[in-house]
Structures are given as structure tokens and as C-alpha cells.
C-alpha positions in Angstrom: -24.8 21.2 -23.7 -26.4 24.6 -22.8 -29.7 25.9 -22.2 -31.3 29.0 -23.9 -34.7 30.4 -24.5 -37.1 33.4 -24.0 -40.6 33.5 -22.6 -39.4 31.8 -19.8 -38.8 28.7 -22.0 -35.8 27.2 -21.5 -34.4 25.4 -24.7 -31.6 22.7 -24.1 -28.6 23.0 -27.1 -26.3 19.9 -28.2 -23.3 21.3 -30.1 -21.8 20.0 -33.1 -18.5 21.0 -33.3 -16.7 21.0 -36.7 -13.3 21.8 -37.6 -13.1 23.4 -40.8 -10.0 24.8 -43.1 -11.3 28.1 -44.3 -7.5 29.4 -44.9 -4.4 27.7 -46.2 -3.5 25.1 -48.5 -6.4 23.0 -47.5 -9.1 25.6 -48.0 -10.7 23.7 -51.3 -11.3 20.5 -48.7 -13.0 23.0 -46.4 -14.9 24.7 -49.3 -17.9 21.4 -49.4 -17.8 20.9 -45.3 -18.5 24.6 -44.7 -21.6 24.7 -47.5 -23.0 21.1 -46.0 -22.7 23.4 -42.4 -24.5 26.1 -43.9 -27.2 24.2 -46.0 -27.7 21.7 -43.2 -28.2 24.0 -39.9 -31.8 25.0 -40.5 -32.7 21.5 -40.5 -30.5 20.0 -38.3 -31.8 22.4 -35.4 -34.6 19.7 -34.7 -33.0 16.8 -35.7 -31.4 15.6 -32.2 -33.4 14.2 -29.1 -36.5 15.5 -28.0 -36.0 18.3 -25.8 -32.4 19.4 -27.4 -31.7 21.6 -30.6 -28.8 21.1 -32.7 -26.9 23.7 -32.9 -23.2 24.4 -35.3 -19.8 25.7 -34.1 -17.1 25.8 -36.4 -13.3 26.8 -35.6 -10.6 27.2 -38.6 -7.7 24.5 -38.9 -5.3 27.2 -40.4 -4.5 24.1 -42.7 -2.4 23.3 -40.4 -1.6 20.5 -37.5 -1.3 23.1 -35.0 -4.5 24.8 -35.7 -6.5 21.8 -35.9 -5.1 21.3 -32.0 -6.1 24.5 -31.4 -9.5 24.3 -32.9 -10.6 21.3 -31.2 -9.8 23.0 -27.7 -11.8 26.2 -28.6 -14.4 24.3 -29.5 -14.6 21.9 -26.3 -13.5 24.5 -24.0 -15.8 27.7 -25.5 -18.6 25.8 -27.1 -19.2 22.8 -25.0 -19.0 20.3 -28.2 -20.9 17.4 -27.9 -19.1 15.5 -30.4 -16.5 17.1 -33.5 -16.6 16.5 -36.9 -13.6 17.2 -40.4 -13.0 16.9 -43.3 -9.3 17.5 -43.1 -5.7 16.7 -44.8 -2.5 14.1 -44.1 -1.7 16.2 -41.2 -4.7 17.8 -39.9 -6.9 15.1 -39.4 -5.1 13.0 -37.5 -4.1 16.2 -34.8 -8.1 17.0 -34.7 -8.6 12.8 -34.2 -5.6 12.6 -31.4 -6.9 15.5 -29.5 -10.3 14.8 -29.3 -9.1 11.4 -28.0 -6.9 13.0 -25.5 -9.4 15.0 -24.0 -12.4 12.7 -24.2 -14.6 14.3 -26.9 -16.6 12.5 -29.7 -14.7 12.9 -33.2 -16.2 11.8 -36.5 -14.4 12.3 -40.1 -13.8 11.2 -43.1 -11.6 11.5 -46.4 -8.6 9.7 -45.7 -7.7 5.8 -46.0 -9.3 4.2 -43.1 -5.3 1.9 -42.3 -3.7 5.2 -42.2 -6.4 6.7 -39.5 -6.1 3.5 -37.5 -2.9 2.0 -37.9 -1.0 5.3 -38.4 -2.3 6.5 -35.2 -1.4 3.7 -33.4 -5.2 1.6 -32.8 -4.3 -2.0 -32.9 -6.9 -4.9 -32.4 -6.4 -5.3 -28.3 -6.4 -1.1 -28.3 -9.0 0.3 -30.4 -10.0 4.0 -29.8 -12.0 5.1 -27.4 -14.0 8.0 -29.0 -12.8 8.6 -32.9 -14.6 7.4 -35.6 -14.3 7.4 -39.0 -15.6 6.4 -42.5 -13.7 5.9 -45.4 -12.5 3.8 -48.1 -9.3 1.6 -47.9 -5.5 1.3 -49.2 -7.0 -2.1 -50.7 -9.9 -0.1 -52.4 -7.8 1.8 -54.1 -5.7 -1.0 -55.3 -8.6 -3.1 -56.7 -10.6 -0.2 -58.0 -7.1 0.8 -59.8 -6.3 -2.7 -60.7 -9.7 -2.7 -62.5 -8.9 0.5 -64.8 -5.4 -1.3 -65.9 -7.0 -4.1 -66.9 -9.7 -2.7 -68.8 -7.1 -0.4 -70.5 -4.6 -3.2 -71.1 -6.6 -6.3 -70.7 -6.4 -9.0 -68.3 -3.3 -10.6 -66.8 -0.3 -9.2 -65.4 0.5 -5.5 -66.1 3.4 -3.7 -65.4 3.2 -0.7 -63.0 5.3 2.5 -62.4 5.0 3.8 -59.2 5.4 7.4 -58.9 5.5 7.7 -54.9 6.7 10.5 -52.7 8.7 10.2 -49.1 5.8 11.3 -47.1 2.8 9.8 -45.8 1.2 9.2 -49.3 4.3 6.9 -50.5 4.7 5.6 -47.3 1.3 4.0 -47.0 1.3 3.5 -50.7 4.8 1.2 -50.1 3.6 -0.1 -46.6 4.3 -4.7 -46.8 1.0 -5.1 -45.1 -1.7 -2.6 -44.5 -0.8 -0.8 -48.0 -1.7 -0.3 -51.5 1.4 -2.1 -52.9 0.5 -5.8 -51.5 -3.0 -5.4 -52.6 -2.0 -4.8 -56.2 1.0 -7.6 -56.1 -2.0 -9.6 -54.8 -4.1 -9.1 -58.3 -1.0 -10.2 -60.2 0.4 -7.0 -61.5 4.4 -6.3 -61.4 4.6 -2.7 -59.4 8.5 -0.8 -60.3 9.0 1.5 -57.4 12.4 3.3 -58.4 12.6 5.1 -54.9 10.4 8.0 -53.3 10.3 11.6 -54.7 10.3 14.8 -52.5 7.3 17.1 -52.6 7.7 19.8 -54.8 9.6 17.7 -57.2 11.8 19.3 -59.5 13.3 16.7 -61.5 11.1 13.4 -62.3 13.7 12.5 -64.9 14.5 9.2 -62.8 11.4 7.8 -62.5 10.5 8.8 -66.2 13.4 6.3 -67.3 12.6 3.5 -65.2 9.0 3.0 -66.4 10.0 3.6 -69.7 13.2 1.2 -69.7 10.4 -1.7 -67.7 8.3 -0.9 -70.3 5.5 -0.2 -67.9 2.1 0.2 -69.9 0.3 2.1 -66.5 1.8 4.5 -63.6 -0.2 5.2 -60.5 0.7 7.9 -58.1 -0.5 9.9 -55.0 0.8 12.9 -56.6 0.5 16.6 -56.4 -1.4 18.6 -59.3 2.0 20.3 -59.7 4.3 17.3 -59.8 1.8 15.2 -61.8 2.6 18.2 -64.4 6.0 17.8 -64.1 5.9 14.4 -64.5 3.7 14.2 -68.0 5.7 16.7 -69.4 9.0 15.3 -68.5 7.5 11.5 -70.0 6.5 13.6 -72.9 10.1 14.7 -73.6 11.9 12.0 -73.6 8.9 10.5 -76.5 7.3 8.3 -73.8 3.8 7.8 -72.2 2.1 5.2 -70.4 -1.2 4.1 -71.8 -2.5 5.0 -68.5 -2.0 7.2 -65.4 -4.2 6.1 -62.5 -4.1 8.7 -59.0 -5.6 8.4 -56.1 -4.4 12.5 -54.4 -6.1 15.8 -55.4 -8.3 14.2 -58.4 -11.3 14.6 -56.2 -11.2 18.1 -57.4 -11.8 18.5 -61.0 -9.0 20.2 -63.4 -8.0 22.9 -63.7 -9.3 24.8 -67.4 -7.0 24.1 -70.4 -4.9 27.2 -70.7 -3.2 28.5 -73.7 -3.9 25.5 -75.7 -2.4 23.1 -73.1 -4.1 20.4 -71.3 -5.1 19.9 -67.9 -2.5 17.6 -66.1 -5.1 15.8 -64.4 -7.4 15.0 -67.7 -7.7 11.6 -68.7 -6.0 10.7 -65.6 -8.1 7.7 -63.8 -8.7 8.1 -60.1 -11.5 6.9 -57.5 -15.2 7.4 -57.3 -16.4 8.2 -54.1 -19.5 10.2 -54.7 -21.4 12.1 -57.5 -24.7 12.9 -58.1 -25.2 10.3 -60.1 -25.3 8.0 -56.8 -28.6 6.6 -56.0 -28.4 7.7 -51.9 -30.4 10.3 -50.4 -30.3 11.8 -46.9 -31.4 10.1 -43.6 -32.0 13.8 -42.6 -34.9 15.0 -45.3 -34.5 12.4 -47.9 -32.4 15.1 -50.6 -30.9 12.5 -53.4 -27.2 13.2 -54.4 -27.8 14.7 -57.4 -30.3 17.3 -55.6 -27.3 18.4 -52.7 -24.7 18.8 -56.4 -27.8 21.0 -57.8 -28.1 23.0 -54.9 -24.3 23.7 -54.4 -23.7 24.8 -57.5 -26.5 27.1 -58.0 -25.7 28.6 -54.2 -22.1 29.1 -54.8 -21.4 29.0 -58.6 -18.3 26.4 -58.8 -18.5 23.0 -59.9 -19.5 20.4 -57.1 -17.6 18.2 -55.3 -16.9 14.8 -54.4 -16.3 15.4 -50.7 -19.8 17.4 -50.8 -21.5 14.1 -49.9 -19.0 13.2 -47.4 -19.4 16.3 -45.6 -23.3 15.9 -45.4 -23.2 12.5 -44.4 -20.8 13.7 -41.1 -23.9 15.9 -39.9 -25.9 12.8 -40.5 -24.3 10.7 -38.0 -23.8 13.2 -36.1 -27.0 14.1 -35.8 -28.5 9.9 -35.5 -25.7 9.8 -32.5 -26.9 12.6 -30.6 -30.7 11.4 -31.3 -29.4 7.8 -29.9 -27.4 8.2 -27.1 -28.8 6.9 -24.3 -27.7 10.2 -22.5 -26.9 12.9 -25.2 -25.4 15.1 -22.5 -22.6 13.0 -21.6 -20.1 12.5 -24.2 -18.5 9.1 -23.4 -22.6 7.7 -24.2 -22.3 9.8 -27.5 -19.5 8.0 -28.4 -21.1 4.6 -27.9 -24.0 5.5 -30.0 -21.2 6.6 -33.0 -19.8 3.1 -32.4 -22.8 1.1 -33.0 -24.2 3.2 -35.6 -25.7 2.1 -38.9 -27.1 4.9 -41.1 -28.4 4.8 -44.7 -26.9 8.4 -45.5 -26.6 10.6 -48.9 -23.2 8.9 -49.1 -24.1 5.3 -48.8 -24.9 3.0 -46.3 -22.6 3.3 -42.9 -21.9 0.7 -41.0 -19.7 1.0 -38.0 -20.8 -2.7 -36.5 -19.2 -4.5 -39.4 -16.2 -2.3 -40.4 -12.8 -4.4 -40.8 -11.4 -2.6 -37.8 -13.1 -0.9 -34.7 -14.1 2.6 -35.0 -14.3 2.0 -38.9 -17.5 2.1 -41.8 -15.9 2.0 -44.8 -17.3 3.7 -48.1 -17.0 1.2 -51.6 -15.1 3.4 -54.7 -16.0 2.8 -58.4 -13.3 3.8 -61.2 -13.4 6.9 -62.8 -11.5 9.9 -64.9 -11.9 13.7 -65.7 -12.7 14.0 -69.3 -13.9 16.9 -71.4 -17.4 17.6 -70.2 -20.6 19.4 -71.2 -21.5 21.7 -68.3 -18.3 21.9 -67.0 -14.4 21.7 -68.8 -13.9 18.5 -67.4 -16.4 16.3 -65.6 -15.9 12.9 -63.9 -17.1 9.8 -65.8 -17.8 6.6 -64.5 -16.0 4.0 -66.4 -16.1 0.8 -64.2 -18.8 0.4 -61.4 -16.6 -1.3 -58.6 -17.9 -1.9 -55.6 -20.7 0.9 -55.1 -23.8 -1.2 -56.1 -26.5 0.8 -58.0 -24.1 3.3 -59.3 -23.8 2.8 -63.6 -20.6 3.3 -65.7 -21.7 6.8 -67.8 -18.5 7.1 -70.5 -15.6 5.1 -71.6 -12.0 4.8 -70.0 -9.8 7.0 -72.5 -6.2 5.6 -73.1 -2.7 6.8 -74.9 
């Protein structure tokens, strides 16, 4: 907190801090988060306590562990953060989360599976965090809204499953015996063949191509890479096999790249999550913009296609913002951090409840079933094709199968 003004009027500041990538591999994740700071500024100014104006302070990650660390200290240490918000990767997010809770600031964030946040940090029921948040959607989403595009490719009953999982954090949640993906789908009946972990960038997929094709597994889900999703279709497509479906939860937030030379996206007609679009029927708690309004504007501001994490990143300035405005004390972080706990916001990303989330510290976000098909406006747009859990949001085109 800071005061400024002229005239003699002095103006008390609250900063938002935000940790944003802006270079490295992670840049596309910071693309959204960086528009939703700029878009939302002007009207966030007014938008905290009375007496206080919001102000923004972002810091770069690097795309990297160590710059997140370092970002998070600028901004406490230079800026005076009231509270930090991300949008960040496997690595990042949990350095920017751990710091913040190692020196005592407010975090908020979002895109990543709520068990890995809390139970890959180390929060347990009888030791919940004391000042990270987060809202997200689960390991278990994933496996019921996945579970729900092989049956409606392959039809009810037991399906067969090949597992394309790497050795890192992805595979290792994905594999995980209780908080992970894998009992989640066992749970829904369906046969999962894991033939072992693949390092990232993988250069030979020839293993795993085999062992779905000898199980005679009609689906394969992954948490792969763009690239090694490549490798892996075009490896299946040498050895005259395909699975009627690929289903992947990593990077198909982002639509595909455009068909070059005659060859098609690795990523189209690959199934994945739903998190937000503008077809969802939310609008802000800050000015009352509907989702497909924030997609309009972004894409007419910066001229690429919009986002799912676009309404992610809005909604973080959102609670932000309703924490600030509800502290009892806004000035004092530890009363900041309260407010975040006992939140409960109707945001352009759904409603977010931090009262009734599964764990502590947790609002989780419901997923609906999609995949990237040949669009209209764009060369591949995301189609709704079974309506999961978010309630209001239709199915818009038909699942497309091998």
C-alpha cells in the first residue's frame, strides 16, 4: 500500500501484483494474462475499497522457476504487493505459489490441476496453506470429461485405453494410485495400457505405438507435447494403425497450428477439455462483459485467435479485486488472505467457490468435452461436443472419429 496524489489530495494505492511470462517457452500462457492486465486496469482502478485505487505491477517469469522466485520478490519488495496473481506452467507456478507462501504474501492462480497445486506442494488436510489460493479443475475432471468422449466415440461399456505418458510431472500425476487421473478412469470401467513413461522430446514413440496396437486399444489419451503428439500420429500412421480416438489434456488449450504443405495439424480432431469460450453464459462481476464480449474484444485488439485461458486470467483480477474490496483491513495482507479464502464470486469464468472446494485453498472450475476441428473464422476452432459438467454451456458440433 502507498499513497499518491496532487492538489494536496492524498490517494491511498493497493497493488496487484502479477507474475507474468512475457519471454520463454511459456510466453503464449502469458500472451491472455498480460491482455486481461491491460484491458482490465482502467476499470479496476476504482474497483477496491473506498478510499484505495487499484493499481497493476507485473514482473516477467523468464518462463522459468528461477524467474518466477525472482518476480515474486521484486514485486513484494519494490511494489509493496498486496496480493500476486499467474497464470503460469508445471514449474513456474508452483515457485511463484511457494514463495509467496514463504514470505507471507497473498497468491491467487489458476491453470493447473488443483491435486498437483495442493498435494504436489505438500498441503495435506491437518496443514492447508496459509496464503495460496487457487482455482482450477481436477485430475478426476479430466478423467470423467475424457471418459465421456470415449464413450460417445466407442459407445458405452469398457474401452480399452493407451496411455501415452511422459516421466515428468504430467505422467506422474496422470499415473499417481490415488489423487490421479488413472484411478478415476479405472473407476468408470475402462482398461488403461500404460507401457512405461516417455522422455520429453521424444524421439522414438515406436514402443508405445505397438502396445496399443497389439491391446487393440480403440482410444489413447496423453498429456503430450504439440511436437511429440506429431511424432506419435505419424509413427501410428506408419505402422497402418490409428486409434479411433486421441483424447489430451496439455497444450490443446491453444488452437493448431495451420495445415502446412497439405499436412494436418497434429492436434486436429484430437479431443481435449473445455474450460472456457465465448460461448459460456458468464459475464464479469467487475462491469458485467459476457464471455463472448472479452473473445470479441481480444481479437479485434491484438489480431490472434482468442484463448481459453483469456477467461481465466480475467477472472484472477476479479477476485482479486472482491478480496481487496472485502478484507476487513485491505492494508494488511494476512486479512487479504482471509477474504480470498472465504470468497465466492460469480466471475466471467463461472461461479468460484473457495468455501466448498474439495480441499482448502481450492474453487474448482467444471470442464465440458471438446476438439479442434476445421472452423469458419479461424483454421481450426474448438467445438463443444459433450456438455459435462459446466451447466448452461450447449454441445455446438459433433465428436469426429477414425
Amino acid at each position: 500500500m502507498s499513497d499518491s496524489g496532487s492538489s494536496g489530495v492524498r490517494e491511498r494505492v493497493l497493488t496487484v501484483g502479477v507474475v507474468v511470462a512475457r519471454t520463454g517457452r511459456l510466453s503464449s500462457l502469458g500472451d491472455p494474462l498480460d491482455f486481461a492486465m491491460t484491458f482490465l486496469e482502467p476499470g479496476l482502478a476504482a474497483a477496491g475499497p473506498r478510499g484505495f485505487r487499484i493499481r497493476l505491477a507485473g514482473r516477467d517469469s523468464r518462463s522459468s522457476a528461477d524467474g518466477a522466485r525472482q518476480a515474486v520478490k521484486e514485486l513484494v519488495q519494490d511494489e509493496n504487493a498486496a496480493i500476486i496473481v499467474t497464470l503460469a506452467g508445471t514449474q513456474v507456478l508452483p515457485a511463484v505459489a511457494d514463495t509467496c507462501e514463504a514470505i507471507g504474501v497473498p497468491c491467487l492462480s489458476s491453470t493447473f490441476p488443483w491435486q498437483v497445486y495442493y498435494y504436489g506442494r505438500g498441503a495435506h488436510a491437518a496443514r492447508p496453506f496459509a496464503w495460496t489460493y487457487h482455482f482450477c479443475w481436477g485430475l478426476d475432471d479430466i478423467a470423467e470429461t475424457f471418459a465421456d468422449l470415449w464413450e460417445q466415440a466407442c459407445g458405452a461399456g469398457r474401452q480399452t485405453v493407451g496411455c501415452l505418458w511422459n516421466d515428468g510431472p504430467q505422467g506422474d500425476w496422470s499415473r499417481h494410485p490415488e489423487h490421479g487421473f488413472a484411478p478415476a478412469a479405472r473407476n468408470r470401467g475402462h482398461r488403461l495400457v500404460e507401457p512405461g513413461p516417455h522422455r520429453e522430446p521424444a524421439v522414438d514413440l515406436g514402443r508405445h505405438v505397438a502396445a496399443f496396437r497389439d491391446a487393440d486399444a480403440a482410444v489413447v489419451t496423453s498429456a503430450a507435447t504439440g511436437q511429440d503428439l506429431a511424432l506419435f500420429r505419424a509413427q501410428a500412421a506408419e505402422n497402418g494403425w490409428q486409434p479411433r480416438l486421441i483424447t489430451c489434456s496439455r497444450w490443446l488449450a491453444y488452437p493448431p497450428s495451420p495445415t502446412v504443405s497439405g499436412r494436418q495439424s497434429a492436434q486436429a480432431d484430437v479431443a481435449t477439455l473445455v474450460y472456457w469460450t465465448p460461448a459460456h453464459p458468464y459475464r464479469s462481476s467487475l462491469d458485467g462483459t459476457t464471455a463472448a464480449q472479452l473473445a470479441e474484444v481480444y481479437e479485434q485488439l491484438t489480431g490472434r485467435q482468442w484463448l481459453q485461458p483469456l477467461g481465466l486470467a480475467h477472472a484472477l483480477f476479479e477476485v482479486a479485486a472482491h478480496a481487496l474490496a472485502t478484507a476487513d483491513d485491505p492494508t494488511d495482507r494476512r486479512a487479504v488472505a482471509a477474504a480470498l479464502g472465504r470468497s465466492r464470486l460469480d466471475t466471467i469464468a463461472g461461479h468460484l467457490d473457495w468455501t466448498g472446494g474439495p480441499v482448502p485453498n481450492i474453487a474448482t472450475v467444471p470442464l465440458a468435452g471438446g476438439q479442434w476441428q476445421p472452423g469458419t473464422r479461424h483454421d481450426y476452432e474448438l467445438a463443444v461436443v459433450t456438455p459435462g459438467r459446466a451447466e448452461g454451456l450447449r454441445v455446438n458440433g459433433d465428436l469426429r472419429t477414425s
